[in-house]
C-alpha positions in Angstrom: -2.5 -26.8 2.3 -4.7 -24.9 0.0 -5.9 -22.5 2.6 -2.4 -21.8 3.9 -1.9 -20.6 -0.1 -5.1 -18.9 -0.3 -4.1 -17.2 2.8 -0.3 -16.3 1.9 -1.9 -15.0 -1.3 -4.9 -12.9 0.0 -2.2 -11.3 2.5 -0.2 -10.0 0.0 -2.7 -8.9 -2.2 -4.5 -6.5 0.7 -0.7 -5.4 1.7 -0.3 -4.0 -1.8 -3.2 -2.8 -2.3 -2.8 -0.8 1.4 0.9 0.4 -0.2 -1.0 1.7 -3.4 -3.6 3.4 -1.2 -1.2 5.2 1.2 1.4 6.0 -1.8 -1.4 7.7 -3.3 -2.1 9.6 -0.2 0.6 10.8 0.5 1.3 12.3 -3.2 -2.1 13.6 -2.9 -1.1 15.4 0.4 2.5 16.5 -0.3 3.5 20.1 -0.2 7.0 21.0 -1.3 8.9 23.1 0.7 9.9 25.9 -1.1 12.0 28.1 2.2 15.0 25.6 2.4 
């Protein structure tokens, strides 16, 4: 039982972690577009 937790919450710690990561490539990336 513990792993299953350990597991559930090592999961969710590397998903968050990815969504910070991406989030912050993405800002670092963006161009507005002005022509529209």
């Amino acid at each position: 039982m513990k792993k299953y937790i350990v597991f559930i919450f090592s999961f969710m710690l590397l998903f968050i972690v990815l969504q910070i990561i991406s989030g912050w490539v993405l800002t670092i990336f963006y161009t507005p577009d002005f022509s529209s």
